[in-house]
C-alpha positions in Angstrom: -34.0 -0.1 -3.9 -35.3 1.5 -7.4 -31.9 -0.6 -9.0 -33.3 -3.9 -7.7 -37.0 -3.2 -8.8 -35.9 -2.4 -12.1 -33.4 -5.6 -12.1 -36.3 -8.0 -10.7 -38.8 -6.5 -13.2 -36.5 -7.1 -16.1 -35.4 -10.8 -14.6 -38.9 -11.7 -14.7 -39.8 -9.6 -17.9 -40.9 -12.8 -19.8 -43.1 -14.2 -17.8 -45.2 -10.3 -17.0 -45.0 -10.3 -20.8 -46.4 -14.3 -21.2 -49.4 -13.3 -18.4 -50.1 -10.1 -19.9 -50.5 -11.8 -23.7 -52.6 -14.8 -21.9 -54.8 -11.9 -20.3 -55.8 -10.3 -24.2 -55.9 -14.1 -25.7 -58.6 -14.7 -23.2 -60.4 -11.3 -23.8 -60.5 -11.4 -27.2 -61.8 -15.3 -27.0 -64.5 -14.5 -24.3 -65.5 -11.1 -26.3 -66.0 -13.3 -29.7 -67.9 -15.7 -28.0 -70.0 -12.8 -26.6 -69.7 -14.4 -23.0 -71.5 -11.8 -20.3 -69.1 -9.6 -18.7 -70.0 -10.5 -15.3 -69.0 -13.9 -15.8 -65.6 -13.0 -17.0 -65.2 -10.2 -14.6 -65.1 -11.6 -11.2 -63.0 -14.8 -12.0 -60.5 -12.6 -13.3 -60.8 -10.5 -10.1 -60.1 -13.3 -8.4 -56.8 -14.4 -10.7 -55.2 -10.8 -10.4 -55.4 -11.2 -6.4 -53.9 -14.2 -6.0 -51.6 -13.4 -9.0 -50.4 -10.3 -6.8 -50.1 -12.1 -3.5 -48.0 -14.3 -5.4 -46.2 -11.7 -6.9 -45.8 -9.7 -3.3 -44.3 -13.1 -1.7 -41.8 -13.5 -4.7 -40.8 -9.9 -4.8 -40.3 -10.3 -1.0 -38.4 -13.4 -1.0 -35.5 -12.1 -3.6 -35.4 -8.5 -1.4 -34.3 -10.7 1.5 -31.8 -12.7 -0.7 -30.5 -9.6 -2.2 -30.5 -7.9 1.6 -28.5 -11.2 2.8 -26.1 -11.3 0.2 -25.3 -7.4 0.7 -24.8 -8.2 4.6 -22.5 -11.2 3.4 -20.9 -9.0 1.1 -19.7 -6.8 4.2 -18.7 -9.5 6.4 -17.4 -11.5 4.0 -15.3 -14.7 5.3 -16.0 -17.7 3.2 -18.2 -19.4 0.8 -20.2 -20.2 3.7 -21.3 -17.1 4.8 -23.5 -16.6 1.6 -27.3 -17.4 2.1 -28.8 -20.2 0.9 -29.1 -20.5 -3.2 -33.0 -19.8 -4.2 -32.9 -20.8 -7.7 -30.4 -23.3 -10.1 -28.9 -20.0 -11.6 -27.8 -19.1 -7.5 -26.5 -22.6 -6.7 -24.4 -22.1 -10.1 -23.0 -18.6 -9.1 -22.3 -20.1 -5.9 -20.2 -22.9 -7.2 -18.0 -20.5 -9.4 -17.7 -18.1 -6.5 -16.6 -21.1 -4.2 -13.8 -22.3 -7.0 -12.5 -18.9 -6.9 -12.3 -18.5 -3.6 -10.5 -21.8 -3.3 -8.2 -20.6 -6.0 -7.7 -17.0 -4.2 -6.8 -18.6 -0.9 -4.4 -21.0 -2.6 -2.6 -18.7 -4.5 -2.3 -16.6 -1.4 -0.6 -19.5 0.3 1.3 -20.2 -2.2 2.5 -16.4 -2.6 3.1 -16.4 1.5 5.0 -19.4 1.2 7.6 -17.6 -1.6 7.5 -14.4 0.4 8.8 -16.7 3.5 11.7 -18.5 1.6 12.6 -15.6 0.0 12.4 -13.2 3.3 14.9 -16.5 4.7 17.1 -16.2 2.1 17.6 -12.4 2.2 18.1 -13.0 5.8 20.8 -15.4 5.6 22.3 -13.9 2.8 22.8 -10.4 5.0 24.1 -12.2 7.9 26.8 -14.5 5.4 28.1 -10.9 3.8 28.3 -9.3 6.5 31.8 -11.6 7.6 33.5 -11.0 4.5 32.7 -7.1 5.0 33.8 -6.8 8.8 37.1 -8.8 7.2 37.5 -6.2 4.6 36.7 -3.5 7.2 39.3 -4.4 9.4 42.0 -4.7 6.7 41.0 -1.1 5.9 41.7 0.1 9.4 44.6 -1.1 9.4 46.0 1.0 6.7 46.1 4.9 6.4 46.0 5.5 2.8 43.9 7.9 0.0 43.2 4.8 -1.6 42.3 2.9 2.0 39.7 5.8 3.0 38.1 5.4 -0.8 37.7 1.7 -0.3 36.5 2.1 3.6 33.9 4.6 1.7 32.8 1.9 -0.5 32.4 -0.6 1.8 30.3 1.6 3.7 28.3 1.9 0.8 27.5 -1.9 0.2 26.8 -1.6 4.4 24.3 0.5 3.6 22.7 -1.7 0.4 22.6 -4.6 2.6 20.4 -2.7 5.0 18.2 -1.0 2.2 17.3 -5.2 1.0 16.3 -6.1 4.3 14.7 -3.4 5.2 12.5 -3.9 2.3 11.8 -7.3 2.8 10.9 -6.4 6.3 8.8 -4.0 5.9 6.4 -6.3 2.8 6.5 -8.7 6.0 3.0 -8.6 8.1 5.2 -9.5 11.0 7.4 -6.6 11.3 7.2 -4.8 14.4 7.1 -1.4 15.8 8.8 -0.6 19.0 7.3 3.0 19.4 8.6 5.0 22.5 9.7 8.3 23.7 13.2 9.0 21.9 16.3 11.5 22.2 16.2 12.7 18.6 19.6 14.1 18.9 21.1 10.8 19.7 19.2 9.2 16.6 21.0 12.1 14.7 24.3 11.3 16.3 24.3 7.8 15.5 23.2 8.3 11.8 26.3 11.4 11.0 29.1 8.6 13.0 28.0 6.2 10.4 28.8 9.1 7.9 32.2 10.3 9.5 34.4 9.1 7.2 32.8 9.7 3.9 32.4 13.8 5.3 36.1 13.9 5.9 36.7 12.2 2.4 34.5 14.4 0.5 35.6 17.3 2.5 31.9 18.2 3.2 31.1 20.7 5.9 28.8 19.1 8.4 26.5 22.2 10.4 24.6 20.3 12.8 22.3 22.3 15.0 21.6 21.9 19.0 18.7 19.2 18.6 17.4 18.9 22.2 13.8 17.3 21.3 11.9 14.2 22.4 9.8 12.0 19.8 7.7 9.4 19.6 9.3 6.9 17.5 10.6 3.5 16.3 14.3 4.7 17.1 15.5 1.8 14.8 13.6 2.5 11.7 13.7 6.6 12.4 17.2 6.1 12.1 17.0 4.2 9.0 15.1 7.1 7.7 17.7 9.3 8.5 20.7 7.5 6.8 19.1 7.4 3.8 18.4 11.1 3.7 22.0 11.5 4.5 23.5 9.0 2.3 21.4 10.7 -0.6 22.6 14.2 0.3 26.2 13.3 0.3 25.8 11.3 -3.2 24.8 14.3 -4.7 26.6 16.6 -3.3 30.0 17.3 -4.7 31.0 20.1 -2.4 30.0 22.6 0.0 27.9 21.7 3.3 25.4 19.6 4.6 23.2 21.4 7.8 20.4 19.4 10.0 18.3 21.5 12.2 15.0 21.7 13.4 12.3 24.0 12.2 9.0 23.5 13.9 7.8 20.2 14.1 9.7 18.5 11.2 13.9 17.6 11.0 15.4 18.9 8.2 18.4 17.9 6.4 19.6 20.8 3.6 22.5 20.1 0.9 24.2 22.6 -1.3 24.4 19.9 -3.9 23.1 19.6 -7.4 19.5 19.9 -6.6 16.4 18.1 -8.1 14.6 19.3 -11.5 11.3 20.3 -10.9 9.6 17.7 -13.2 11.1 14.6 -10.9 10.8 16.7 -7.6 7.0 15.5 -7.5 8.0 11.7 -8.2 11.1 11.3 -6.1 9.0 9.1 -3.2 8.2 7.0 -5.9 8.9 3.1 -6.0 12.0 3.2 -8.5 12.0 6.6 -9.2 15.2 8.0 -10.0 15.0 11.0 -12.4 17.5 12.8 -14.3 20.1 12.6 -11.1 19.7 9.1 -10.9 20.0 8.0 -14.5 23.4 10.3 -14.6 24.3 8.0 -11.7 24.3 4.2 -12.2 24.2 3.3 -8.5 20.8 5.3 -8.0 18.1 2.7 -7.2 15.5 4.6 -6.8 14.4 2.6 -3.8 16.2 4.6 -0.7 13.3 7.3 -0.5 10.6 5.2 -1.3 11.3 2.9 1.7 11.6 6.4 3.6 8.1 7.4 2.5 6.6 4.0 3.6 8.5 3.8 6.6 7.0 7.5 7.8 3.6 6.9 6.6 3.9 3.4 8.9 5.7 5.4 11.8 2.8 8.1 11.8 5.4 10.4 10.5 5.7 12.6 7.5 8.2 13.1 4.8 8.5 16.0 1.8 11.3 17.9 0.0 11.9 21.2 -1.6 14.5 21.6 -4.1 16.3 23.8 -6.6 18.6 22.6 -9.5 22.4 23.7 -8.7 21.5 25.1 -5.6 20.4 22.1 -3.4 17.3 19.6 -1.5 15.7 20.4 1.7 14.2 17.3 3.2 11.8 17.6 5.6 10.9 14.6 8.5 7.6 15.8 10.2 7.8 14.1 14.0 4.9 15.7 15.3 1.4 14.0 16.0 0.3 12.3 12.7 -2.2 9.0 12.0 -0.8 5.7 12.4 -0.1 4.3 9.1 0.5 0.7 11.1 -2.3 -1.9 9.6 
């Protein structure tokens, strides 16, 4: 309230300034003339009331505009919602704010629209690569070899990049869906260290998996997204010794004995392109796998941190217990 008086006062300074010079013009000329003060007196009585009543009906009228336009400010859904324009300068604002708002909704179109082709083209791109990769797969099987398990490991890789792009087209999608539901964790686990099998055996990695007997409430699909990432991460950079998942309280952890994370990039890792020190030693970092984690926890109602020490190893931590939906 005091922020509007003091705007309305100084919107209509020049005409309080123009009625209070008219108001000493005509003193000064009545007091020269030696006019009686009586007769002077009670006409200007008369002017100041009906200049206030004026002034009270004005004041009034732009505190309902301004009220209006606050309300239409909160429910805001169109040009049309504004109130009606009480002077040219409104009528002018309103024109600007209805070309912007025309602009605003057809760049947004235009912006869904590129988001749609490209989402299709991701989409039929996965499904086309996937051929040639089964093809490749199956050659791979076929053959017991050092050099077969390295390539097997390689294609499981580009498996796994193929997944990372459309899970992050997905997930800019409005349309993406959440199938939450009561789910074995332990079988999410399973399915995510069979996916791993080979490259443990090939890195000669000690997998310690304990008993995980524990029911969450999940998107078993994108939980176990989560988890292969957090995997796939721990076995990049981790050149030898063991891997261990296990539950402490409410939260899954994974622990490496790898090369650990400095403490300057620890903070940053859930970062979009973040990579750090680790990742710029390694050209196939992308700095994308634990960001899409983060967003997919946060979306899931779950929670996601690490602790770390260089040369000595990560902890990641997946909290499944009871957190906010992050779903909009």
């Amino acid at each position: 309230m005091t922020m509007f008086i003091s705007l309305y006062l100084k919107r209509h300074l020049l005409g309080i300034l123009a009625a209070i010079i008219c108001i000493i013009f005509f003193a000064v000329s009545f007091w020269l003339y030696h006019l009686p003060l009586e007769a002077v007196l009670y006409p200007t009585i008369i002017c100041a009331v009906i200049g206030l009543i004026f002034a009270a009906v004005d004041f009034s009228r732009a505190y309902i505009h301004h009220k209006q336009l606050k309300n239409s400010l909160r429910r805001l859904d169109g040009v049309d919602s504004l109130p009606e324009c009480l002077s040219p300068d409104d009528c002018d604002y309103r024109e600007i704010i209805s070309k912007l708002y025309d602009e605003m909704r057809r760049s947004e179109t235009d912006a869904a629209a590129k988001y749609t082709d490209l989402s299709n083209y991701f989409t039929i791109w996965a499904h086309q690569i996937k051929t040639p990769i089964s093809a490749m797969s199956l050659i791979l099987q076929s053959e017991d070899s050092t050099l077969s398990r390295q390539l097997s490991g390689r294609l499981s890789e580009i498996e796994r990049y193929v997944g990372m792009v459309m899970a992050y087209v997905r997930l800019g999608s409005e349309s993406t869906d959440y199938v939450l539901r009561a789910c074995q964790l332990g079988d999410i686990v399973s399915q995510a260290i069979r996916r791993f099998a080979g490259e443990f055996i090939y890195r000669q990695l000690k997998l310690n998996l304990a008993p995980i007997d524990r029911m969450v409430l999940t998107d078993e699909k994108w939980l176990l997204f989560v988890i292969e990432q957090v995997l796939s991460n721990s076995l990049k950079y981790t050149p030898s010794g063991s891997i261990s998942i296990y539950i402490t309280g409410d939260e899954l952890c994974v622990e490496d004995t790898g090369i650990g994370i400095s403490p300057e990039d620890l903070p940053r890792i859930f970062e979009k392109g973040s990579t750090g020190c680790n990742g710029r030693t390694d050209k196939r970092a992308s700095g994308i796998g634990l960001y899409l984690c983060r967003l997919i926890c946060t979306r899931l109602g779950h929670t996601i941190r690490a602790e770390s020490q260089p040369d000595k190893g990560t902890r990641i931590y997946i909290g499944l217990g009871r957190v906010r939906l992050g779903i909009e």
